[in-house]
PDBQT receptor file of N, H, CA, C and O in Angstrom, charges set to zero:
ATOM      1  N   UNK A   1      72.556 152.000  24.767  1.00  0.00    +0.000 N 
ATOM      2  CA  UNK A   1      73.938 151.600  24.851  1.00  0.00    +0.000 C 
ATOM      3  C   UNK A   1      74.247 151.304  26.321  1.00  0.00    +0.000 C 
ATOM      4  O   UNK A   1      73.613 151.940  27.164  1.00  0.00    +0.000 OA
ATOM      5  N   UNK A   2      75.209 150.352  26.737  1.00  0.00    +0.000 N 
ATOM      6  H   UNK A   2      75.723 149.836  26.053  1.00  0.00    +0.000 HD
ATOM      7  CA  UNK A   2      74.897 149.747  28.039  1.00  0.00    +0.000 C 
ATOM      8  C   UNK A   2      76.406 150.379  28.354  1.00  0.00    +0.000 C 
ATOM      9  O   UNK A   2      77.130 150.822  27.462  1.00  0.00    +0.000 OA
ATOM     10  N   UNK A   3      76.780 150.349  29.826  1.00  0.00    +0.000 N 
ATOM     11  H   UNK A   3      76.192 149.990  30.551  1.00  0.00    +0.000 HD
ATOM     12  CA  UNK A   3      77.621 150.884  30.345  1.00  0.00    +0.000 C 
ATOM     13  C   UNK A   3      78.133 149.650  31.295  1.00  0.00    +0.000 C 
ATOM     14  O   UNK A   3      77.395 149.248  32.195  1.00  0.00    +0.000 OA
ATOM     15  N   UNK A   4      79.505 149.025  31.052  1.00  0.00    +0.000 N 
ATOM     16  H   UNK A   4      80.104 149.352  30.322  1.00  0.00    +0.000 HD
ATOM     17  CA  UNK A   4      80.053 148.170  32.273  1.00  0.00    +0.000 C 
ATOM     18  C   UNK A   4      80.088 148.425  33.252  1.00  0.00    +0.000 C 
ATOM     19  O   UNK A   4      81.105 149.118  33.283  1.00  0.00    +0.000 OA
ATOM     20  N   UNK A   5      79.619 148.392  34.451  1.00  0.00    +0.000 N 
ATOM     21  H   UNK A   5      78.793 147.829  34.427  1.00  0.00    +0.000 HD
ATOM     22  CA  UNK A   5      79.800 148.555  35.428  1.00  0.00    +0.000 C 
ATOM     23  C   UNK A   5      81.550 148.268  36.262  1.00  0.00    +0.000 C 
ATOM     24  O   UNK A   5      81.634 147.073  36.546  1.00  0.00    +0.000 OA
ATOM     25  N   UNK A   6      82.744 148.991  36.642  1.00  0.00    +0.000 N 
ATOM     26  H   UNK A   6      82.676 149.962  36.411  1.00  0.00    +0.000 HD
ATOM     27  CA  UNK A   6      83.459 148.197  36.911  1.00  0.00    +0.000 C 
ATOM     28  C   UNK A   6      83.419 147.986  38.005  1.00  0.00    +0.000 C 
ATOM     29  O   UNK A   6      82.933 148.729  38.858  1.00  0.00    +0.000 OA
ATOM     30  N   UNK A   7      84.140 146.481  38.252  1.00  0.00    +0.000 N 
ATOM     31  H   UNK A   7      84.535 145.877  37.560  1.00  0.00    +0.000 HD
ATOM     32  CA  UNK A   7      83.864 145.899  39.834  1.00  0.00    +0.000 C 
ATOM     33  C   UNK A   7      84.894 146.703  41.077  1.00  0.00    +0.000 C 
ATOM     34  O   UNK A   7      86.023 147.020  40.705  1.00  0.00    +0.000 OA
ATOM     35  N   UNK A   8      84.541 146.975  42.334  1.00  0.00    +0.000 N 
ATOM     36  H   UNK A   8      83.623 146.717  42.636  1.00  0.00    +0.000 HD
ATOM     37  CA  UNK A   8      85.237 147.476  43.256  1.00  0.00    +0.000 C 
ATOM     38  C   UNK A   8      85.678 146.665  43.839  1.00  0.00    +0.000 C 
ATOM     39  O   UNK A   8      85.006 145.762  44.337  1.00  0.00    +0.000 OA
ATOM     40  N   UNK A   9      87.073 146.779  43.944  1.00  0.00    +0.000 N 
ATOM     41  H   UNK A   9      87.619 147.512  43.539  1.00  0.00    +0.000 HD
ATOM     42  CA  UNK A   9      88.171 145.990  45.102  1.00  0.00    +0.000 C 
ATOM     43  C   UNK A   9      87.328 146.153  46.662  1.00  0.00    +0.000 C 
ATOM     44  O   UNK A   9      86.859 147.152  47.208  1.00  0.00    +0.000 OA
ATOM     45  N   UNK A  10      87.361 145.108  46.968  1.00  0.00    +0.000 N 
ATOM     46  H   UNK A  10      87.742 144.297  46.525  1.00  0.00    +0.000 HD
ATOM     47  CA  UNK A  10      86.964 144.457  48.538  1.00  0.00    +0.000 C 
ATOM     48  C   UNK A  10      88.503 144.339  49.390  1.00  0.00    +0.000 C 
ATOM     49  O   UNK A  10      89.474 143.758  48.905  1.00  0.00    +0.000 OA
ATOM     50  N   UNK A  11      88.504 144.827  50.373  1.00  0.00    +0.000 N 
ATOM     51  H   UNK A  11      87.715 145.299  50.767  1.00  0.00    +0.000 HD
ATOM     52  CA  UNK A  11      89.877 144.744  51.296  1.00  0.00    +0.000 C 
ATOM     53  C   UNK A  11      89.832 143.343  52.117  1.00  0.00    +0.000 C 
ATOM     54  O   UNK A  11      88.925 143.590  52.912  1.00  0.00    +0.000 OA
ATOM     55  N   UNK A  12      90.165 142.318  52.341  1.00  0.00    +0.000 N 
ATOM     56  H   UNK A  12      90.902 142.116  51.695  1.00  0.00    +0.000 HD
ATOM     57  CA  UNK A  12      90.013 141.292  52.700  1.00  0.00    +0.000 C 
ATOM     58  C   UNK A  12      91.363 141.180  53.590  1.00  0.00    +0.000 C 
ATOM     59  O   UNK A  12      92.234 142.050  53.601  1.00  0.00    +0.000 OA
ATOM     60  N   UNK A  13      91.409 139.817  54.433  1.00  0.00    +0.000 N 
ATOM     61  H   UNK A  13      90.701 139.110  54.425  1.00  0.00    +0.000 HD
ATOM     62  CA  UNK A  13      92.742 139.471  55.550  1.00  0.00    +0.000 C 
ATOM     63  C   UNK A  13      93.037 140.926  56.302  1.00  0.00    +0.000 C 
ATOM     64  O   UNK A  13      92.338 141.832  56.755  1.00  0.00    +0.000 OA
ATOM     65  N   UNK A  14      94.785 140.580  56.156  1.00  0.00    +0.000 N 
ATOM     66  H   UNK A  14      95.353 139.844  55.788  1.00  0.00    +0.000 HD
ATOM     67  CA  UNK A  14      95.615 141.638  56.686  1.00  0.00    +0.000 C 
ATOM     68  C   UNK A  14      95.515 142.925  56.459  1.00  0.00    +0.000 C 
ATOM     69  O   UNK A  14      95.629 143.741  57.374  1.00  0.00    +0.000 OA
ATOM     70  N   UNK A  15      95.200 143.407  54.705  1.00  0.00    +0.000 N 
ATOM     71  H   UNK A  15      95.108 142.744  53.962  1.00  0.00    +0.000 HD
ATOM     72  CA  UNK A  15      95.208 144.686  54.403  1.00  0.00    +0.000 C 
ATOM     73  C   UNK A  15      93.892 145.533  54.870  1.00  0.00    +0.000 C 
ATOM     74  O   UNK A  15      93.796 146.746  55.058  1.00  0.00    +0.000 OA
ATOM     75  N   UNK A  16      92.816 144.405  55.007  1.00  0.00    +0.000 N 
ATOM     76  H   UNK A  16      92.894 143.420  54.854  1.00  0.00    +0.000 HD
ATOM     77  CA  UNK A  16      91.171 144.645  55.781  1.00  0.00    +0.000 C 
ATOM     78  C   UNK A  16      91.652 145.234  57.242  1.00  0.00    +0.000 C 
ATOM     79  O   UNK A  16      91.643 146.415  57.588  1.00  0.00    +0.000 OA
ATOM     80  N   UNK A  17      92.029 144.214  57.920  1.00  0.00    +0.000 N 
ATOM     81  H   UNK A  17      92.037 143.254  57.639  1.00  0.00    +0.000 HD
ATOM     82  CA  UNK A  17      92.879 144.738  59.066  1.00  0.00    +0.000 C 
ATOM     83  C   UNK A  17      93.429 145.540  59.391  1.00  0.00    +0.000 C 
ATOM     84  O   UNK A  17      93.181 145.981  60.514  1.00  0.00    +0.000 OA
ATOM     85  N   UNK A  18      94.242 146.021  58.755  1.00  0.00    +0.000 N 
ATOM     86  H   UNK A  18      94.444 145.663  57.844  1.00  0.00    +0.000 HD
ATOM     87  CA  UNK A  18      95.162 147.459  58.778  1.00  0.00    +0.000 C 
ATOM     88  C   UNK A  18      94.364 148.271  58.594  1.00  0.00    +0.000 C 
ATOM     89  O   UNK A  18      94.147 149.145  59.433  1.00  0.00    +0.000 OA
ATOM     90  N   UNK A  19      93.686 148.189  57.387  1.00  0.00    +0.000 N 
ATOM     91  H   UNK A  19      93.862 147.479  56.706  1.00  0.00    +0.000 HD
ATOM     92  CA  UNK A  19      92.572 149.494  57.363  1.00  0.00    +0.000 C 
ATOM     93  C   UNK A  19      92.007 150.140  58.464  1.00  0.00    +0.000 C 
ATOM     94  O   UNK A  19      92.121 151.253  58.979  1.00  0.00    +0.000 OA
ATOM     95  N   UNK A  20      91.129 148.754  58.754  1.00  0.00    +0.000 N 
ATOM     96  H   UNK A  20      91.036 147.851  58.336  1.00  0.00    +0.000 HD
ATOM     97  CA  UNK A  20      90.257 149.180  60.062  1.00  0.00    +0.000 C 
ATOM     98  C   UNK A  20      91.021 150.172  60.704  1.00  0.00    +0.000 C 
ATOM     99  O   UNK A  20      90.880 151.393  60.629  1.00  0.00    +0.000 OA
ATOM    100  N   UNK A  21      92.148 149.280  61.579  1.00  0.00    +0.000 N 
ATOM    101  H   UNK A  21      92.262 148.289  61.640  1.00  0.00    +0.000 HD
ATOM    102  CA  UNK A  21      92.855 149.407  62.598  1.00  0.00    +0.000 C 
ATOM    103  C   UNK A  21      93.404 151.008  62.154  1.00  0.00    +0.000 C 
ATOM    104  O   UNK A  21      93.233 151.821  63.062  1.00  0.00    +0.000 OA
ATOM    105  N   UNK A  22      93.857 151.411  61.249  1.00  0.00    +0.000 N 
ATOM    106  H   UNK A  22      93.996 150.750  60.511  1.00  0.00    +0.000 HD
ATOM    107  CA  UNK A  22      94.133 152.659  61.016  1.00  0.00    +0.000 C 
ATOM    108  C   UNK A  22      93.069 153.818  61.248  1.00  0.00    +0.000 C 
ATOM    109  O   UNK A  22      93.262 154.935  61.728  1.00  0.00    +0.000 OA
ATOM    110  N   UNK A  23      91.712 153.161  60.703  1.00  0.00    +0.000 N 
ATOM    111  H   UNK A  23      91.555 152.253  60.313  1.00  0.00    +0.000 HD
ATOM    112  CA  UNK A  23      90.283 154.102  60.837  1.00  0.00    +0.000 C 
ATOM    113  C   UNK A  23      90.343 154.464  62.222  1.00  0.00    +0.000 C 
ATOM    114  O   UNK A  23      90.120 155.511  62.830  1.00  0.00    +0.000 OA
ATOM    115  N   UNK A  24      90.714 153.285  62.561  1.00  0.00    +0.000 N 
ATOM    116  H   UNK A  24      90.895 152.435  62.067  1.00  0.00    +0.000 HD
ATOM    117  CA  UNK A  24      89.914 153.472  64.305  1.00  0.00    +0.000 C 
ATOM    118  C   UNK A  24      90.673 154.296  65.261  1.00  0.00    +0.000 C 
ATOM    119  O   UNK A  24      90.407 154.767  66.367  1.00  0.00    +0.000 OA
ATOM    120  N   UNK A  25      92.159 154.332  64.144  1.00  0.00    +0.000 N 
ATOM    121  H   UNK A  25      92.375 153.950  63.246  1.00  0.00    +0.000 HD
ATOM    122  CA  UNK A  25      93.428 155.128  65.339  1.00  0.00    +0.000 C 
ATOM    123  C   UNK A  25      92.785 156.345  64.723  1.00  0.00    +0.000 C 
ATOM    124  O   UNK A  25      92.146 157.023  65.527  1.00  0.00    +0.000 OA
ATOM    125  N   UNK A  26      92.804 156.655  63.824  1.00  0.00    +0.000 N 
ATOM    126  H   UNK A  26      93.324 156.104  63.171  1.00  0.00    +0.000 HD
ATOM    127  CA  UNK A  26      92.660 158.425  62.732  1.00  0.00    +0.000 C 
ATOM    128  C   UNK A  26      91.166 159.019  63.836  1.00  0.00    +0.000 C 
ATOM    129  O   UNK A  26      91.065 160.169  64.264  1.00  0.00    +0.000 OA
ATOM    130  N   UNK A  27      90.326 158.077  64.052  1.00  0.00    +0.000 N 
ATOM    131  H   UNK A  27      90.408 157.143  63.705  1.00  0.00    +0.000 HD
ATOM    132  CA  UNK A  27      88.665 158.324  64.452  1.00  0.00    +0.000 C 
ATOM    133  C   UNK A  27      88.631 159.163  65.913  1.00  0.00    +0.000 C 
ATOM    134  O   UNK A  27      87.728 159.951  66.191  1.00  0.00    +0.000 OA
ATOM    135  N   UNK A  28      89.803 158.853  66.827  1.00  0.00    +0.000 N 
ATOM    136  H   UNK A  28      90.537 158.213  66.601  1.00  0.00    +0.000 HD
ATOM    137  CA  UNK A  28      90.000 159.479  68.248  1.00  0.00    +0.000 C 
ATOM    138  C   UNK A  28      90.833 160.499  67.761  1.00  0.00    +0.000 C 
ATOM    139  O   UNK A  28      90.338 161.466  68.339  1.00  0.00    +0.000 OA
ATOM    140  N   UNK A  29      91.880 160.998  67.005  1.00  0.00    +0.000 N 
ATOM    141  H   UNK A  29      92.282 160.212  66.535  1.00  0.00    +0.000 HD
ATOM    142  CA  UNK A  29      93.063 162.097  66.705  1.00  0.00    +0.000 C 
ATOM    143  C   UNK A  29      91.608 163.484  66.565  1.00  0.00    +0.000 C 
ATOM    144  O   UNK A  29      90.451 163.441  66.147  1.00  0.00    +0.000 OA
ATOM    145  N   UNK A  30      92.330 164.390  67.061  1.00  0.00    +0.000 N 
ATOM    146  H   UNK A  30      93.270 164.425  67.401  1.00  0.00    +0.000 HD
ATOM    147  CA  UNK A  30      91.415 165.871  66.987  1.00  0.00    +0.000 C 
ATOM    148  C   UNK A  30      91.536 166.405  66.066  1.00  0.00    +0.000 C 
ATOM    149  O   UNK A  30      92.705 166.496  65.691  1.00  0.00    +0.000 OA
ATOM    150  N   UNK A  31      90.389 167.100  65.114  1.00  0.00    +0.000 N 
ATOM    151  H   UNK A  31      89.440 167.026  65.418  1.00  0.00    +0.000 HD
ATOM    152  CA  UNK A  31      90.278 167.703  64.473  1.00  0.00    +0.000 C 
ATOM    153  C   UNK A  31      90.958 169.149  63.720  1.00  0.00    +0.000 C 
ATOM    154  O   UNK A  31      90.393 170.233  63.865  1.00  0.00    +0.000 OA
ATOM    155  N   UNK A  32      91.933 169.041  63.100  1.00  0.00    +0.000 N 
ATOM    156  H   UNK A  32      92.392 168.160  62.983  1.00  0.00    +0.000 HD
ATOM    157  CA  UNK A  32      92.737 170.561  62.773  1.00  0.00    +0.000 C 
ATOM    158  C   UNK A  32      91.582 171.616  62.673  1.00  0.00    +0.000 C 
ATOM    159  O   UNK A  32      90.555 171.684  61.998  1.00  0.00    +0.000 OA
ATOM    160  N   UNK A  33      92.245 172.511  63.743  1.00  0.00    +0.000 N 
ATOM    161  H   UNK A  33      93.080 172.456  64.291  1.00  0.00    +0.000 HD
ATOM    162  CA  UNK A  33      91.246 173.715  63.500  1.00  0.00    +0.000 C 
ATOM    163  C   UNK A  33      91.660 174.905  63.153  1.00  0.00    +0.000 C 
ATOM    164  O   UNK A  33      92.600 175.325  63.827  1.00  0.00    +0.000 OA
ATOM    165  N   UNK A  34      91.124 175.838  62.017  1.00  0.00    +0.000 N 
ATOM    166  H   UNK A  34      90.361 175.496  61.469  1.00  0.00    +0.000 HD
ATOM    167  CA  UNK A  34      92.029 177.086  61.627  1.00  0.00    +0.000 C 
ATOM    168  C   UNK A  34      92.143 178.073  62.357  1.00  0.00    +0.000 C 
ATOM    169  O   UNK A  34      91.124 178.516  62.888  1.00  0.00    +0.000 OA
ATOM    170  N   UNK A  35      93.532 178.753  62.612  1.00  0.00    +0.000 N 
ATOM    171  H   UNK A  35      94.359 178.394  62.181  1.00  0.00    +0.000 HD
ATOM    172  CA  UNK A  35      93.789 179.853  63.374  1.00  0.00    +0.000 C 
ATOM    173  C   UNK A  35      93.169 180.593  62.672  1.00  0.00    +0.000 C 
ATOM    174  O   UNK A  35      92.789 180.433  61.512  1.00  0.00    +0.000 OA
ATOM    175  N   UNK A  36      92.953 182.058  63.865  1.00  0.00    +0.000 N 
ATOM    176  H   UNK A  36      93.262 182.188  64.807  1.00  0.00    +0.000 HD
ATOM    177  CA  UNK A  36      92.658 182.935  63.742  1.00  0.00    +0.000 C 
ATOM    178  C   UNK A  36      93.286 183.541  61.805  1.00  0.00    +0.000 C 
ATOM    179  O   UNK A  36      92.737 183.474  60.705  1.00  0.00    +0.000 OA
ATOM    180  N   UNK A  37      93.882 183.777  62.010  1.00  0.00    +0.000 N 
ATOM    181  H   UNK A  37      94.328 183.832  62.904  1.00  0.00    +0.000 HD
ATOM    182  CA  UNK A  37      94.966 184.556  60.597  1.00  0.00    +0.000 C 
ATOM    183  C   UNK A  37      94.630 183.557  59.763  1.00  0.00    +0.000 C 
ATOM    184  O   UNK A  37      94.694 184.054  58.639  1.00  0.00    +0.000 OA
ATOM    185  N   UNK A  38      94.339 182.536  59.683  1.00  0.00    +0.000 N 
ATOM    186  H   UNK A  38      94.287 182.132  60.597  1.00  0.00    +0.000 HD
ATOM    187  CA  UNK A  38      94.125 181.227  58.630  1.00  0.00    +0.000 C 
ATOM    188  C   UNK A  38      92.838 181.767  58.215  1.00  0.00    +0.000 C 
ATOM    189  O   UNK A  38      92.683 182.070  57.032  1.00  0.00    +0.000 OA
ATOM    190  N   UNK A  39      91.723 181.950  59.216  1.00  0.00    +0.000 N 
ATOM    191  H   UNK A  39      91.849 181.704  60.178  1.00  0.00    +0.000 HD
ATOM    192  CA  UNK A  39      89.876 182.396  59.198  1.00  0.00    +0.000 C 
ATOM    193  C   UNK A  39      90.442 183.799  58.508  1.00  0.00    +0.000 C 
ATOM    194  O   UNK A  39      90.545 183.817  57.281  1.00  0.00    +0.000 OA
ATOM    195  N   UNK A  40      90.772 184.859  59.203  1.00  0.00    +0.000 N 
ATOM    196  H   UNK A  40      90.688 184.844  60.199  1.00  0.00    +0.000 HD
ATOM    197  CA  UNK A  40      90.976 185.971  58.072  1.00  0.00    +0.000 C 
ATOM    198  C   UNK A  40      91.112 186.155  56.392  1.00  0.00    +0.000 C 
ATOM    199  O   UNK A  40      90.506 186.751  55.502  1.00  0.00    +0.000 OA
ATOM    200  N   UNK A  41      92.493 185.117  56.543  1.00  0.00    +0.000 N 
ATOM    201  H   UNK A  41      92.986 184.633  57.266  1.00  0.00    +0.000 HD
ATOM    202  CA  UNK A  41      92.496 185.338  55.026  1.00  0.00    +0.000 C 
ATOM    203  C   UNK A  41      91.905 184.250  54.276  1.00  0.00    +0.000 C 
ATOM    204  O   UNK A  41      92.135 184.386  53.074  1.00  0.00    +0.000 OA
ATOM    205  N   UNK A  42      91.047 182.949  54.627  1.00  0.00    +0.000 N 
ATOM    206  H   UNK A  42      90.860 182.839  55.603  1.00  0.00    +0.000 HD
ATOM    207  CA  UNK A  42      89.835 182.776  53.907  1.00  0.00    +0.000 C 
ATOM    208  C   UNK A  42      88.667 183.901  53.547  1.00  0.00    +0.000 C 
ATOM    209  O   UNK A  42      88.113 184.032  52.456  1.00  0.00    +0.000 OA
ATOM    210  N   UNK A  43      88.499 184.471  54.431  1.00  0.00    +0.000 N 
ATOM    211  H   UNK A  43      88.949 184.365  55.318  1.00  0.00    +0.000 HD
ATOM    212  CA  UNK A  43      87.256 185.417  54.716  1.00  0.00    +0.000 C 
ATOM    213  C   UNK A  43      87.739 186.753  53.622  1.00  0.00    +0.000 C 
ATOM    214  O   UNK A  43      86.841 187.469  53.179  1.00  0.00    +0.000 OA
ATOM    215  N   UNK A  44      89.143 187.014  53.246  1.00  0.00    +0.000 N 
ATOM    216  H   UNK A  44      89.872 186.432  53.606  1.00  0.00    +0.000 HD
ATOM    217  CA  UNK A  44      89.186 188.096  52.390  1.00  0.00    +0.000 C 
ATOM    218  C   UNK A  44      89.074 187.039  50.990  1.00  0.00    +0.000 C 
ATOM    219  O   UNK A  44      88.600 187.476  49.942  1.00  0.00    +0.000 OA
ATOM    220  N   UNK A  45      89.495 185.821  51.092  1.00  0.00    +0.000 N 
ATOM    221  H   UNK A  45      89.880 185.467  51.944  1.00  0.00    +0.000 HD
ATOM    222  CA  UNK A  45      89.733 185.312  49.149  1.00  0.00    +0.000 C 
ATOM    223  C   UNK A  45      87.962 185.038  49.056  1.00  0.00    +0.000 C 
ATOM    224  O   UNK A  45      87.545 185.020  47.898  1.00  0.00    +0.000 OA
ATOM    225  N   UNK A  46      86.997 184.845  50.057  1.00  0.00    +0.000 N 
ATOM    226  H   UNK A  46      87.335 184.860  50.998  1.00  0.00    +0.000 HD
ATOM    227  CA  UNK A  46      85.735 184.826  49.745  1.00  0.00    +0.000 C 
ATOM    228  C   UNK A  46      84.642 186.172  49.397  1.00  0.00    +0.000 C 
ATOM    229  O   UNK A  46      83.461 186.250  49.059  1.00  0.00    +0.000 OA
ATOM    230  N   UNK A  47      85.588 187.018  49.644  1.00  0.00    +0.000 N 
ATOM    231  H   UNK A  47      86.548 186.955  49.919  1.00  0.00    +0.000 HD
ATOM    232  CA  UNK A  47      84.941 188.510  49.662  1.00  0.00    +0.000 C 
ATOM    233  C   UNK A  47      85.530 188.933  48.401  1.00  0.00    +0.000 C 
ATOM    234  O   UNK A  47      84.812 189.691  47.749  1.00  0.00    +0.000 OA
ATOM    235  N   UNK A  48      86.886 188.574  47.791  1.00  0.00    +0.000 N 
ATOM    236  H   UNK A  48      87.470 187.958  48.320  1.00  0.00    +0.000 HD
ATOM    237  CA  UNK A  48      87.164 189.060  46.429  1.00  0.00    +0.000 C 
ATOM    238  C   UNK A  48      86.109 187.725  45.325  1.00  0.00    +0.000 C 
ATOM    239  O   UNK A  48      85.520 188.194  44.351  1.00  0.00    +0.000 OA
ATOM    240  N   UNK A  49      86.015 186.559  45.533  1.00  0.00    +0.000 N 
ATOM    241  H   UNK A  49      86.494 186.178  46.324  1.00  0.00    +0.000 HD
ATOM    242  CA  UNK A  49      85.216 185.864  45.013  1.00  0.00    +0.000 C 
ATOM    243  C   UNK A  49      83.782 186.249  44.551  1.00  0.00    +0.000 C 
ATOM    244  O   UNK A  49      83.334 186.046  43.422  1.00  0.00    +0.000 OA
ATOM    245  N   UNK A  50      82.980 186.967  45.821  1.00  0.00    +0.000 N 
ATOM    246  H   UNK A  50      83.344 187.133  46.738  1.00  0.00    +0.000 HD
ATOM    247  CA  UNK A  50      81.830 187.359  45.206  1.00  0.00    +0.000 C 
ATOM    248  C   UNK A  50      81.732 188.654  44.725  1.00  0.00    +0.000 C 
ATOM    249  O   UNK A  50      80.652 189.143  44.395  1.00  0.00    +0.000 OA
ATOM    250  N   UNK A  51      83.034 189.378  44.650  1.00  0.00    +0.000 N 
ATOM    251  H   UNK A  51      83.912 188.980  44.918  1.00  0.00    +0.000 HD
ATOM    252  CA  UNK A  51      83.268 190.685  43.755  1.00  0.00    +0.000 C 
ATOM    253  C   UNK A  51      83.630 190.550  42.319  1.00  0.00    +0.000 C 
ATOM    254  O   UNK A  51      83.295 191.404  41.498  1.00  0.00    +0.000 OA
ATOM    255  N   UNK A  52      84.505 189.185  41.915  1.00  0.00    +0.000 N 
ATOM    256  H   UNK A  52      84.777 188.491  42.581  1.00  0.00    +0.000 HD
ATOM    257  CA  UNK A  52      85.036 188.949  40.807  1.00  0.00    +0.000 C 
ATOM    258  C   UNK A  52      84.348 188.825  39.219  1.00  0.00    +0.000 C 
ATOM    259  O   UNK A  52      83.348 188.161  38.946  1.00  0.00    +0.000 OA
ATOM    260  N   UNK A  53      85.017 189.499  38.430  1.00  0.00    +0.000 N 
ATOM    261  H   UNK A  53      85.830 190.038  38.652  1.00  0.00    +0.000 HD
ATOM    262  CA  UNK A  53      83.818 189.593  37.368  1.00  0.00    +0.000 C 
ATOM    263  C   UNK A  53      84.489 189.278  36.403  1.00  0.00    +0.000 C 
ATOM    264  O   UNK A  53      85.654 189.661  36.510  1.00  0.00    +0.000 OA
ATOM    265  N   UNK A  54      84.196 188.579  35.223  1.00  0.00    +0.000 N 
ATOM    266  H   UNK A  54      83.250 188.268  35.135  1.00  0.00    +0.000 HD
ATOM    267  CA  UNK A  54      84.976 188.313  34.066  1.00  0.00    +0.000 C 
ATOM    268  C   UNK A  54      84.555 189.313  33.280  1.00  0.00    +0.000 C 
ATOM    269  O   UNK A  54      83.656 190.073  33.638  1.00  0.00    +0.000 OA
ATOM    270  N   UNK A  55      85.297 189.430  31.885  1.00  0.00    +0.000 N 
ATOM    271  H   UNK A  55      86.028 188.812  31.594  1.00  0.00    +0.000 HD
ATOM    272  CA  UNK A  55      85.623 190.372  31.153  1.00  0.00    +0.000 C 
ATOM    273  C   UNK A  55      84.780 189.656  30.077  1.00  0.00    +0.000 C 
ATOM    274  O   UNK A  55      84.675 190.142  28.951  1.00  0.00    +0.000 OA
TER     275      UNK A  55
């Protein structure tokens, strides 16, 4: 049984343009980095994760 492939939109002109031009502004902006208290309470929901047990 064969599967259609569907075709992907190509960005062409102006909206090609903008794209870029947006990539290239986003590509220099710095990276969000998590505070301290942000790293904590990942580090406790990953420690109840590998404790968690279903019933």
């Amino acid at each position: 049984m064969a599967i259609t492939i569907k075709n992907i939109p190509v960005l062409e002109g102006a909206t090609a343009e903008d794209f870029v031009r947006s990539a290239d502004e986003n590509a220099v902006k710095a990276t969000p980095r998590l505070s301290a208290s942000a790293k904590k309470r990942l580090q406790k929901v990953l420690e109840k994760s590998r404790s968690f047990r279903f019933n």
